[in-house]
C-alpha positions as CSV (number, residue, x, y, z in Angstrom):
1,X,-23.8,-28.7,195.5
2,X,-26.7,-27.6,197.5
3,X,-28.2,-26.5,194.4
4,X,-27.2,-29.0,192.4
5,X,-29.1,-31.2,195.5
6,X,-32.3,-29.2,195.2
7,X,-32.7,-29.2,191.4
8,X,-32.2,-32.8,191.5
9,X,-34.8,-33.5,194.1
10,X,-37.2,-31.2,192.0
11,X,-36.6,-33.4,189.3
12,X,-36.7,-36.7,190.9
13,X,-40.3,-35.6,191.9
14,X,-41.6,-34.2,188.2
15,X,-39.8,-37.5,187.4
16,X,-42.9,-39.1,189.7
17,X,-45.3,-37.2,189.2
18,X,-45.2,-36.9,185.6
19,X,-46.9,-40.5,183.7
20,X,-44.9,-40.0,180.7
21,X,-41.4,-39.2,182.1
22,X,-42.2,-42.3,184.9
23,X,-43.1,-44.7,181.9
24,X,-40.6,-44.2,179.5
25,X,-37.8,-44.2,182.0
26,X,-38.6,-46.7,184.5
27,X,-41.7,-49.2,183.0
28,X,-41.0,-49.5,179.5
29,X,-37.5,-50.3,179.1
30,X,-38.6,-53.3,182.3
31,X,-40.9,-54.5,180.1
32,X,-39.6,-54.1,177.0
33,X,-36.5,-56.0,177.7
34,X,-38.4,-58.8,179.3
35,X,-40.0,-59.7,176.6
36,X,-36.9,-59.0,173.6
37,X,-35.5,-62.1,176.2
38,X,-38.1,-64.3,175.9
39,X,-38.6,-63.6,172.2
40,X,-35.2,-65.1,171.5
41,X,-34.4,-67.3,175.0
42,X,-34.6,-70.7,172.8
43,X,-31.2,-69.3,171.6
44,X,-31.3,-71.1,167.8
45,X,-34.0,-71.9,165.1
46,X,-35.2,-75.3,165.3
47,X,-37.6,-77.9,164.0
48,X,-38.3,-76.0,160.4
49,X,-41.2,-77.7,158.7
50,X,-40.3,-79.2,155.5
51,X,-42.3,-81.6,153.1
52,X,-40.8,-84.4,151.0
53,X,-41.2,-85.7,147.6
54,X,-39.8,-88.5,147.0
55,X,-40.4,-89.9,143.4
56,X,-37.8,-92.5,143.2
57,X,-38.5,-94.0,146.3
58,X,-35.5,-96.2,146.6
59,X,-33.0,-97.4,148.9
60,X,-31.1,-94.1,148.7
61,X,-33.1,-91.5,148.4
62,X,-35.1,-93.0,151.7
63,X,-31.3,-92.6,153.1
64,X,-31.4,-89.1,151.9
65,X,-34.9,-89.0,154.2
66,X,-33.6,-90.6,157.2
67,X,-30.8,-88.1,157.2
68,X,-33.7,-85.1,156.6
69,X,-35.7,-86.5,159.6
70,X,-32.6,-86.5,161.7
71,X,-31.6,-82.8,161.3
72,X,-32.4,-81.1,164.6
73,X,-32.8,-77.7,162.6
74,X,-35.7,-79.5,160.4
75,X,-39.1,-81.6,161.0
76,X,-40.7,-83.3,158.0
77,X,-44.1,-82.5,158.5
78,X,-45.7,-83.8,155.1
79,X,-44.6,-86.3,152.3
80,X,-46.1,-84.9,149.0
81,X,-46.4,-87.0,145.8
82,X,-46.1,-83.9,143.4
83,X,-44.6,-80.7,142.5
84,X,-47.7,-78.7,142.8
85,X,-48.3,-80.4,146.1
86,X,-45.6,-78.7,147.4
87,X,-45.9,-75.6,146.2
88,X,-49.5,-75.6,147.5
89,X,-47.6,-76.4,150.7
90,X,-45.5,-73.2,150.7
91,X,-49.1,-71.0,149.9
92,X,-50.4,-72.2,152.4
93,X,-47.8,-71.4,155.6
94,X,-47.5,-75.3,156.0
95,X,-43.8,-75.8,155.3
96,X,-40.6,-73.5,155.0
97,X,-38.4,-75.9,152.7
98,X,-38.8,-79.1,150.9
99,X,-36.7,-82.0,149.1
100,X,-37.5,-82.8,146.0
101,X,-35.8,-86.6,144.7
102,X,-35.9,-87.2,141.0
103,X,-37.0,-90.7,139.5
104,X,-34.0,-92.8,139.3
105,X,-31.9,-91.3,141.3
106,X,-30.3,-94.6,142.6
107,X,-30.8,-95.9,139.0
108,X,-28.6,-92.6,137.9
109,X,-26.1,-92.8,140.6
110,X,-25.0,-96.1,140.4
111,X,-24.7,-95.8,136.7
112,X,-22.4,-93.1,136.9
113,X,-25.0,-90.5,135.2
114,X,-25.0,-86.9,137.3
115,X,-28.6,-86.7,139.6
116,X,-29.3,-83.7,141.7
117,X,-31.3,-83.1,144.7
118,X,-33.4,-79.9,144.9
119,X,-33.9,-78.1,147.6
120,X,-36.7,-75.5,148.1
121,X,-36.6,-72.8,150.6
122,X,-38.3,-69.5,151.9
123,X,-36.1,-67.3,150.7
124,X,-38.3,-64.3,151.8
125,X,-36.9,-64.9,155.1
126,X,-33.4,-65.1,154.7
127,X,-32.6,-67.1,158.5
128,X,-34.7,-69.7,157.7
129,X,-33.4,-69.6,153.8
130,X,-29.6,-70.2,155.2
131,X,-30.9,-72.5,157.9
132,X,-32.2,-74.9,155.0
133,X,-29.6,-74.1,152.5
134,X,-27.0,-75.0,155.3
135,X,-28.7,-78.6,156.3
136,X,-29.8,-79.8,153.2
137,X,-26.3,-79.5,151.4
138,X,-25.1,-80.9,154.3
139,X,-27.5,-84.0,153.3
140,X,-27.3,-84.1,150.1
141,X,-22.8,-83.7,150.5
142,X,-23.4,-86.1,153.2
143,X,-25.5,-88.8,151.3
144,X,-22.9,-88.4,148.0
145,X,-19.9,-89.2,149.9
146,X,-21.0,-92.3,150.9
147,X,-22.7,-93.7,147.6
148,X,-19.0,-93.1,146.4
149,X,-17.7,-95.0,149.7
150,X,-19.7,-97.3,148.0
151,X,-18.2,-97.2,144.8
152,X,-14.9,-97.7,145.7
153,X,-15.0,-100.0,148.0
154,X,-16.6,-102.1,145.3
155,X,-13.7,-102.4,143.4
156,X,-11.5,-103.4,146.1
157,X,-10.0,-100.0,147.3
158,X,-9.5,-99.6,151.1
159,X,-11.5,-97.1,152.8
160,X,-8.7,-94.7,154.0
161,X,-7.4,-94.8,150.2
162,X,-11.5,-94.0,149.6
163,X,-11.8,-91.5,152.1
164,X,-8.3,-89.5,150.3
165,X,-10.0,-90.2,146.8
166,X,-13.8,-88.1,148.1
167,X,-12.4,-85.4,149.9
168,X,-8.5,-84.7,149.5
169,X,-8.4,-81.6,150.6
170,X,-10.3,-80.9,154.1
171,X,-12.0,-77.8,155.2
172,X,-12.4,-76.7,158.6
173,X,-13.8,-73.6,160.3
174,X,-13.4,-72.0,163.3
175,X,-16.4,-69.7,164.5
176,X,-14.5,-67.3,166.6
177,X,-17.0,-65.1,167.9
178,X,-20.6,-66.1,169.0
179,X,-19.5,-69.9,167.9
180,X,-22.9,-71.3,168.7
181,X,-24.8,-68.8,166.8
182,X,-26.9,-68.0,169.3
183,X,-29.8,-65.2,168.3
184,X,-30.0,-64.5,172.2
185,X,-26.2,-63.7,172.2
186,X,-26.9,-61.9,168.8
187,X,-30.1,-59.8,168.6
188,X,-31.1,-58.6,172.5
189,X,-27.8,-56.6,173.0
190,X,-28.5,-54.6,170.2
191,X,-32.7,-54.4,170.4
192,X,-32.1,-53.7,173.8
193,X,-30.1,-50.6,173.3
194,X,-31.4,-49.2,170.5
195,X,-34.3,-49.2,172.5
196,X,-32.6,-47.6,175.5
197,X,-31.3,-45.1,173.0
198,X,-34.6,-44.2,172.2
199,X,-36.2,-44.2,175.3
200,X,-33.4,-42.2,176.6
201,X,-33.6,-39.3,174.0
202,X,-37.5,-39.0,174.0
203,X,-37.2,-38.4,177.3
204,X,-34.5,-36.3,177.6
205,X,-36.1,-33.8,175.0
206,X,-39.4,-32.7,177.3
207,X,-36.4,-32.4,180.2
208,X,-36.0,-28.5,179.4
209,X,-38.7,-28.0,176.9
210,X,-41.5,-28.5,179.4
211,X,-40.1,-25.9,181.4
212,X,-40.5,-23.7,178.7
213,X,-43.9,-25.3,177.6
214,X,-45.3,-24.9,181.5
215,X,-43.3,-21.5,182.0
216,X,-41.5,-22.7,184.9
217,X,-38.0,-21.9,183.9
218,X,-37.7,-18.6,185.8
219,X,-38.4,-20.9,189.4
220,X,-34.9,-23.5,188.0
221,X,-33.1,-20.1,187.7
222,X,-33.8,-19.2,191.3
223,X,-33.0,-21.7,192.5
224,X,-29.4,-22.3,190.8
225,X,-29.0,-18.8,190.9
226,X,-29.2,-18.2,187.2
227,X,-26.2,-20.5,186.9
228,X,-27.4,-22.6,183.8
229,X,-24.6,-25.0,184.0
230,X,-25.7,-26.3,187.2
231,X,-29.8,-26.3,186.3
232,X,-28.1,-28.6,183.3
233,X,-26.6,-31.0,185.8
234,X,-29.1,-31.0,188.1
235,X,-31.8,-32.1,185.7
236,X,-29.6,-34.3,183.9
237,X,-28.4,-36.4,187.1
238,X,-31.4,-37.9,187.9
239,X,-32.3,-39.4,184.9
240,X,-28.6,-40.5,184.2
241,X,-29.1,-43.0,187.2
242,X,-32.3,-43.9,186.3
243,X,-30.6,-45.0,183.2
244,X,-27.4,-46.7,184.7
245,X,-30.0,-48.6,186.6
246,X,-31.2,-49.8,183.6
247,X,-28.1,-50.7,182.3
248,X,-27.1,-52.8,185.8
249,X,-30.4,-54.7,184.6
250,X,-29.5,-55.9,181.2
251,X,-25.7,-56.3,182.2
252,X,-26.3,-57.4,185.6
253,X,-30.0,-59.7,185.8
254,X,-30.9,-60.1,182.3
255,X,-27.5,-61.3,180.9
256,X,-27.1,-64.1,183.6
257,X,-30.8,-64.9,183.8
258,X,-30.9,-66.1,180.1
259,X,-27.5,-67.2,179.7
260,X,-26.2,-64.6,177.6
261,X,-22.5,-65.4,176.9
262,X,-19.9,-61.9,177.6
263,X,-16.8,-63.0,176.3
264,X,-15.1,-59.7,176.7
265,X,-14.9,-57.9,180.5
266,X,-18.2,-57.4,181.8
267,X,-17.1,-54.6,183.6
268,X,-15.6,-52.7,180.5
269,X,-18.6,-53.7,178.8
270,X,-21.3,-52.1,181.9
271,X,-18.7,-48.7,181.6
272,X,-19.2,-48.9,177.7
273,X,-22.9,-48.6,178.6
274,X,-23.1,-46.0,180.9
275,X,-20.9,-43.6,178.2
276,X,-23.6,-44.5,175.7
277,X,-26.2,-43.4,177.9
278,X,-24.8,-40.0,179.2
279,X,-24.1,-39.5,175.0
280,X,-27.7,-39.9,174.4
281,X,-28.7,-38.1,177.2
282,X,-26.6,-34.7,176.1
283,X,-28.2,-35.3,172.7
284,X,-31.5,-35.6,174.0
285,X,-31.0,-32.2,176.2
286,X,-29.6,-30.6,173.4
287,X,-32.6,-30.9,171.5
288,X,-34.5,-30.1,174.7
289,X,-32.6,-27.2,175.0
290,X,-33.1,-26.1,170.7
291,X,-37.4,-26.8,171.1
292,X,-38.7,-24.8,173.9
293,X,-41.9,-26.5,172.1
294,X,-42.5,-29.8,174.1
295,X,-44.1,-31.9,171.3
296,X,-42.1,-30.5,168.2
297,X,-38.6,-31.3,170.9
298,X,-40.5,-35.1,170.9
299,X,-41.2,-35.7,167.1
300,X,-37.7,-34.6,166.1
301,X,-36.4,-37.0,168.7
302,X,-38.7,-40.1,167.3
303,X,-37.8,-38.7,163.7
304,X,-34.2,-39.1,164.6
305,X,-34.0,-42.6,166.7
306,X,-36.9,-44.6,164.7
307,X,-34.2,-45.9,161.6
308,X,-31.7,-45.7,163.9
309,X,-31.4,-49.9,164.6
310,X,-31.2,-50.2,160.8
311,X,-28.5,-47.3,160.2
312,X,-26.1,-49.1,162.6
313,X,-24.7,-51.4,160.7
314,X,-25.9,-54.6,163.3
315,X,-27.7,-56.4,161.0
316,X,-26.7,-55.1,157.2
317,X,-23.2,-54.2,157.0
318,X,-22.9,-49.9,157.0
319,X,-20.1,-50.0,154.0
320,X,-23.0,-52.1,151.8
321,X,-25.3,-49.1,152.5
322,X,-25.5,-45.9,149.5
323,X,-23.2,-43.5,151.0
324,X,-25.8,-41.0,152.0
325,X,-27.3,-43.4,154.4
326,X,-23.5,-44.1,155.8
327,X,-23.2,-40.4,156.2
328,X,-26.5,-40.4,158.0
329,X,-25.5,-42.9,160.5
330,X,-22.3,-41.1,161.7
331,X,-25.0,-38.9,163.4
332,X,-26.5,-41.8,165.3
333,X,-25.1,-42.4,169.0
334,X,-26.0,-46.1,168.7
335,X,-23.7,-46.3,164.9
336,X,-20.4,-46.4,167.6
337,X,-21.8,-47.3,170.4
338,X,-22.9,-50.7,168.5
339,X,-19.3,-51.4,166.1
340,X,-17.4,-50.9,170.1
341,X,-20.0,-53.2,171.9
342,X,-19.5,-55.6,169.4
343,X,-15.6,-55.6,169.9
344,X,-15.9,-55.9,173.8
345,X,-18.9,-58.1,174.6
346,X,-18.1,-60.3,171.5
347,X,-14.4,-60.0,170.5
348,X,-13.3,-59.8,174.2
349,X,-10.8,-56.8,172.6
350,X,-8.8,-54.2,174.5
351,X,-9.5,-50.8,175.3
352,X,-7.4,-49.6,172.7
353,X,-9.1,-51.1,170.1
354,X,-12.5,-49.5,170.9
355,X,-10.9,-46.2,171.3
356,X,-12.5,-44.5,167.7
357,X,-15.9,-45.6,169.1
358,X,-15.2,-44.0,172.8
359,X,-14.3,-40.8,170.8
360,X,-17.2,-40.6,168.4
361,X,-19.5,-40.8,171.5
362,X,-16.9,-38.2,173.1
363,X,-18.3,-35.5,170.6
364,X,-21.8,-36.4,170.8
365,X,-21.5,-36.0,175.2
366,X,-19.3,-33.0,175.3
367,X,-20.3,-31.2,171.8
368,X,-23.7,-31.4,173.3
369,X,-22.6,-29.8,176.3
370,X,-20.8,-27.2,174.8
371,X,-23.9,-26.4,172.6
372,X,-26.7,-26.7,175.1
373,X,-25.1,-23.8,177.7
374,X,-25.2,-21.1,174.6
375,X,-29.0,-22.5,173.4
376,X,-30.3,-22.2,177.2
377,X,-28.9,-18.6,177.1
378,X,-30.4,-17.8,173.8
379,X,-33.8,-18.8,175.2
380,X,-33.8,-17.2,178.9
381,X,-32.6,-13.8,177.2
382,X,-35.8,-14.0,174.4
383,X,-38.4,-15.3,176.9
384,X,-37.3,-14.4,180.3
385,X,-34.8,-10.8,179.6
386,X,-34.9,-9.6,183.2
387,X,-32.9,-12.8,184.5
């Protein structure tokens, strides 16, 4: 223990002493946090410009306005009085989506005769493209319903017998997880620790291979005695708390300050956390431990952690990816750690259901234990034979 102690102070003080090691465990992930929270605070997309052209410029399709102008999700920021008006519109940044209403829409709906609305939308970005999608057939369902109302109760039918007649069979939906849909609730658990993951492992890889780099291995092996298992720990402690700060952060500060809804145990969730870290920690050594060659340890670490957020599966689904990529991803720490955060902070599910995730990390903690004691070995014997 008193070694254990020593190596850890040593550390702690390298920790301080050294900008890089200071920065990317203590000031970025402050910062970088900070600002993924303000990013996405206002929780939901709102107040979408759209343009309008109305060429009919009747009763109903003005009805079909009101209804656009209503929409919290949209703001009618110009009323165009052609088609390449609003295409100019899109070119130009000025609008997302538009409605376009036929001439003689009311003539063609009263008559009987089918009329449609269109509804243009960016579709290169594919939020705002559902967003519009989602409101304006809404609108246009909305607006349909009750010209029929209409209809009907023209020729004498009452309106519950109406209501039957437009929609006899009912949907409803239940949004069981994230129900507001809530990009806060969404995005910054995941951006946050991918980030962390990264952060973590570029980190961890100059651990032992700046010992190496500055040839001031042989003074840790004094001081533990040449007991590699205890320089590991030593060195790995520290920045393991650093880390489990950060965690207590974004669990602890961040999550209440900006409302962030955990609907599973926030203590399960915080434990969840820490395992990740110490996984991507081991990794991280493990590499340390492979590169006695500072900057090579660092660019393999990058290399490794930069598609990382995409490979996870959080925001394309990892069985739509080509199988290589899915193969790929079983390598990442943050491919489990993600599908089990997912379960607990979102699904509010039991232990036992995030069990394949808690074993996946298992390998990537302990297999990079068991593999980093035999690389250190490897290394001291080639570059240091008489200890």
């Amino acid at each position: 223990m008193k070694m254990i102690t020593k190596i850890m102070k040593r550390e702690f003080i390298r920790i301080s002493e050294r900008r890089t090691l200071y920065t990317l465990s203590i000031m970025f992930p402050v910062f970088l946090f900070l600002i993924f929270a303000f990013i996405y605070k206002n929780e939901l997309v709102s107040d979408l410009p759209i343009a309008i052209y109305d060429a009919d410029g009747s009763r109903l399709s003005q009805t079909v306005v009101r209804f656009a102008e209503s929409s919290s999700s949209m703001k009618i920021e110009k009323h165009c009085v052609s088609l390449n008006e609003l295409k100019e519109e899109f070119l130009n940044g000025t609008i997302q989506g538009a409605f376009y209403i036929p001439d003689n829409f009311e003539k063609d709906v009263k008559s009987g005769k089918p009329s449609s609305i269109i509804v243009y939308k960016n579709s290169s970005n594919v939020i705002i493209s559902n967003l519009i999608l989602k409101e304006g057939t809404t609108i246009v369902k909305t607006v349909s319903a009750g010209a029929l109302m209409k209809k009907l109760r023209a020729t004498g039918m009452m309106e519950e017998q109406a209501m039957h007649y437009i929609q006899p069979i009912k949907i409803e939906t239940q949004s069981l997880f994230n129900p507001n849909y809530s990009y806060l609730s969404y995005l910054f658990p995941g951006l946050a620790l991918f980030t962390l993951q990264m952060l973590i492992m570029i980190s961890a890889v100059v651990v032992i291979s700046s010992e190496f780099t500055h040839d001031t291995f042989p003074e840790l092996l004094k001081i533990a005695d040449n007991k590699l298992g205890i320089i590991l720990l030593g060195k790995a402690l520290p920045h393991f708390l650093i880390n489990a700060s950060t965690v207590m952060l974004i669990a602890g500060i961040l999550f209440p300050m900006f409302n962030i809804k955990v609907y599973g145990s926030i203590t399960f969730v915080i434990l969840f956390m820490l395992y990740f870290v110490a996984a991507c920690l081991a990794v991280g050594l493990f590499i340390s431990s492979l590169f006695h060659n500072q900057l090579l340890a660092t660019e393999i670490a990058v290399f490794l952690n930069t598609p990382a957020f995409i490979f996870s599966g959080f925001t394309f689904p990892l069985w739509g990816m080509p199988f290589a990529t899915i193969v790929y991803a079983q390598f990442l720490p943050l491919t489990h750690f993600m599908s089990g955060l997912i379960k607990i902070y979102q699904m509010d599910a039991p232990i036992i259901d995030v069990l394949p995730e808690i074993g996946y990390l298992s390998i990537f903690l302990f297999g990079s234990i068991l593999l980093t004691i035999p690389a250190l070995k490897y290394h001291v014997k080639k570059y240091y034979p008489g200890n």
